[in-house]
C-alpha distance (Angstrom), angle and dihedral (degrees) to the residues before:
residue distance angle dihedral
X1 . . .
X2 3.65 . .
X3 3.93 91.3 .
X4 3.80 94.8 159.0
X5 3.38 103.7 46.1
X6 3.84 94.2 44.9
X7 4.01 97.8 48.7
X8 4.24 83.9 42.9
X9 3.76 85.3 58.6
X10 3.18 102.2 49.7
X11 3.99 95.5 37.9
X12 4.17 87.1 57.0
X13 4.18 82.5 81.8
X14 4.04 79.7 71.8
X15 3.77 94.8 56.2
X16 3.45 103.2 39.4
X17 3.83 88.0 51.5
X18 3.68 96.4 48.0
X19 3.65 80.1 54.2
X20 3.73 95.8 60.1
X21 3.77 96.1 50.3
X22 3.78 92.3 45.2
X23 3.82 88.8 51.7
X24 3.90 94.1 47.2
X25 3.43 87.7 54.5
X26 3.48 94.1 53.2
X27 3.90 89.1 51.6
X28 3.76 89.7 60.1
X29 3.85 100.8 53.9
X30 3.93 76.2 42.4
X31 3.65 86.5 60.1
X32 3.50 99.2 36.0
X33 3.96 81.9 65.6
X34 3.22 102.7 54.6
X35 3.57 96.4 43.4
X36 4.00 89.9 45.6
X37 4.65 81.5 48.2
X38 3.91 91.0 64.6
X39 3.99 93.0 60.8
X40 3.32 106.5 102.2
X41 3.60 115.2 -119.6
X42 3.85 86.8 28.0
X43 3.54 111.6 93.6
X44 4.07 121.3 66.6
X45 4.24 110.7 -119.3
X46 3.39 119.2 -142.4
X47 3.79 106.8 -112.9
X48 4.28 84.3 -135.0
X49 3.20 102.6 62.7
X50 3.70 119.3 -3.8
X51 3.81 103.1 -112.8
X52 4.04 125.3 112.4
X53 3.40 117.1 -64.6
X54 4.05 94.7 -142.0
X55 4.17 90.4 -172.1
X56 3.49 99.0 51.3
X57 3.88 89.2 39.0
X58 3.57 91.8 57.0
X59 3.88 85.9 63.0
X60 4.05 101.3 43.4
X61 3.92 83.5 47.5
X62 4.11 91.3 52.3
X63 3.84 88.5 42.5
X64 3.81 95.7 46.0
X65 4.00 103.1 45.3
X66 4.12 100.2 26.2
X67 3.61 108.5 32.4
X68 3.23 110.5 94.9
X69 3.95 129.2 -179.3
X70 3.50 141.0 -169.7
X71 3.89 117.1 -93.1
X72 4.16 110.9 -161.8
X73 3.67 90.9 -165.2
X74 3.43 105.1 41.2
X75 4.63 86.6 36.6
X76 3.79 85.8 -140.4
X77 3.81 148.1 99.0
X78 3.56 107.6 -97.8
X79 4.10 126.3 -170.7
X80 4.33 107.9 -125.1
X81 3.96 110.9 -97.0
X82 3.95 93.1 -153.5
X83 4.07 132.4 25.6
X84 3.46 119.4 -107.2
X85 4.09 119.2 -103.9
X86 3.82 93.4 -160.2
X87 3.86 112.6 75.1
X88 3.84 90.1 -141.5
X89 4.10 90.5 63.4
X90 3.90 88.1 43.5
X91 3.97 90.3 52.1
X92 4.09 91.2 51.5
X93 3.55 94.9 86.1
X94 3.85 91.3 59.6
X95 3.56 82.4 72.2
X96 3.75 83.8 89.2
X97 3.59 116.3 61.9
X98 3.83 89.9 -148.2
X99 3.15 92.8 66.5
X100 3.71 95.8 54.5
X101 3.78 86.6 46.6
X102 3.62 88.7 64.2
X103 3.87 102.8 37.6
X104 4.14 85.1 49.3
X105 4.23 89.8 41.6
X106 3.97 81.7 56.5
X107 3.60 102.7 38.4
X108 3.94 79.8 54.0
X109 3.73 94.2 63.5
X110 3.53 98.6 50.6
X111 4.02 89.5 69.3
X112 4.17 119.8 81.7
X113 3.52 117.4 -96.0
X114 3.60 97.3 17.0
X115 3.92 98.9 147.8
X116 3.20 107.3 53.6
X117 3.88 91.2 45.2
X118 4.24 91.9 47.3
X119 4.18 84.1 47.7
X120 3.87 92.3 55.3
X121 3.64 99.2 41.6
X122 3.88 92.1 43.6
X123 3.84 89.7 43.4
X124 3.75 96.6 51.2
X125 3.69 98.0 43.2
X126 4.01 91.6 44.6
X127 3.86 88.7 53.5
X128 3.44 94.3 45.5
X129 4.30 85.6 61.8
X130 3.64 88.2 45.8
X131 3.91 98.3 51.6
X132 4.05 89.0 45.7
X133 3.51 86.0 59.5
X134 3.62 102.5 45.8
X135 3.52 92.2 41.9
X136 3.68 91.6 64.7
X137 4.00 89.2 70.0
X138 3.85 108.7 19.4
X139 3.90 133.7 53.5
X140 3.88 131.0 168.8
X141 3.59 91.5 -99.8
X142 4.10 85.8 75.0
X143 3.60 123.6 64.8
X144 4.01 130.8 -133.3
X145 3.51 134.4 -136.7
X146 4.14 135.5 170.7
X147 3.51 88.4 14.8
X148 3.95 106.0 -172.8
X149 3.44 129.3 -160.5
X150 4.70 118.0 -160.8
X151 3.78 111.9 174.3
X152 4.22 110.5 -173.0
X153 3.08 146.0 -176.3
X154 3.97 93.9 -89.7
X155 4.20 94.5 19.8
X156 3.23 163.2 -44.9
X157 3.47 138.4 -67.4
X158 4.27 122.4 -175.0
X159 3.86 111.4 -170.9
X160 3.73 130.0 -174.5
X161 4.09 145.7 164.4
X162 4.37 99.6 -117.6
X163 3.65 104.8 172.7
X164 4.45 103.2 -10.5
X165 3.73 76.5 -58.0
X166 4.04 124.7 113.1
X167 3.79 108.7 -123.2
X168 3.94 112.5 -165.4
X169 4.06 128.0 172.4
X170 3.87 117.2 171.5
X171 3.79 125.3 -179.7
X172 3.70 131.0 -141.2
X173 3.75 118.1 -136.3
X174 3.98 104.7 -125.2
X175 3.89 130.6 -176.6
X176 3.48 123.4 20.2
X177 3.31 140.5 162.6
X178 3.72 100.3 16.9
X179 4.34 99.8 31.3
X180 3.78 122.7 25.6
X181 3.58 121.6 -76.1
X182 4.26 115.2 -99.6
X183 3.49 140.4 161.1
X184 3.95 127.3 -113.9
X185 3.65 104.5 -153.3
X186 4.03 138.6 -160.1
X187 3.08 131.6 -179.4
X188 4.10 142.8 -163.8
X189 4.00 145.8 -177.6
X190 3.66 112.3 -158.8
């Protein structure tokens, strides 16, 4: 008995650890930013009183190192080599919506507390996925037993015996570098 809650247990070790990696990689752009913010000539000042503008910075630092645009001569992608004055050039790269993924990511981590807030959210919505596809196979009314959890490089698999039948979900690592990483799951009883 209690198949679903068991195997959901269990499985939780797959969210929580897709949480760490997605956080660490966060940390890096993170990094990246501050590194890229003692360059001189980098960073935007604030016209008030001459310190770093972080906000702004976060958006000249997006622009300048992700933006990329198409170069006829050269028949490539090619990363800007100056920022735009004109606040219609600096709003093209919004176009793509993973660049406003990472300039919002950023401006996330520049607030108190942001962590532990990001873990919870990502956590809770990342179980939620998992439980909709367990509960497509498994209720309470079954019971669990050898209940296995793999975590890879690219996912995750849980497997378990519910009822003298094999019970196996695996999830797909999806996103990346430019959205935040997820799992696609499927599921099966055979």
């Amino acid at each position: 008995m209690n198949a679903l809650n068991e195997i959901q247990n269990k499985a939780q070790v797959i969210v929580n650890e897709l949480a760490d990696r997605e956080i660490a990689r966060m940390k890096d752009r993170y990094n990246e930013f501050n590194e890229w913010l003692t360059i001189e000539g980098n960073p935007i000042m604030s016209g008030y009183n001459n310190e770093i503008s972080t906000y702004e910075s976060v958006e000249k630092f997006i622009y300048m190192t992700q933006y990329h645009r198409w170069d006829h001569e050269q028949n490539k992608y090619v990363l800007p080599t100056q920022y735009p004055t004109s606040y219609r050039e600096q709003r093209e790269m919004f176009y793509d919506k993973g660049n406003i993924n990472m300039v919002s990511e950023l401006k996330t981590m520049l607030r108190d507390g942001w962590e532990s807030r990001y873990r919870e959210e990502f956590v809770n919505s990342n179980m939620m996925k998992l439980n909709r596809a367990l509960a497509k196979h498994l209720n309470n009314e079954m019971s669990a037993s050898n209940i296995n959890v793999n975590i890879g490089g690219d996912g995750a698999e849980v497997t378990a015996n519910v009822d003298d039948k094999l019970f196996r979900t695996f999830g797909t690592l999806c996103g990346g570098y430019v959205q935040c990483l997820h799992y696609r799951y499927r599921s099966s009883l055979k």
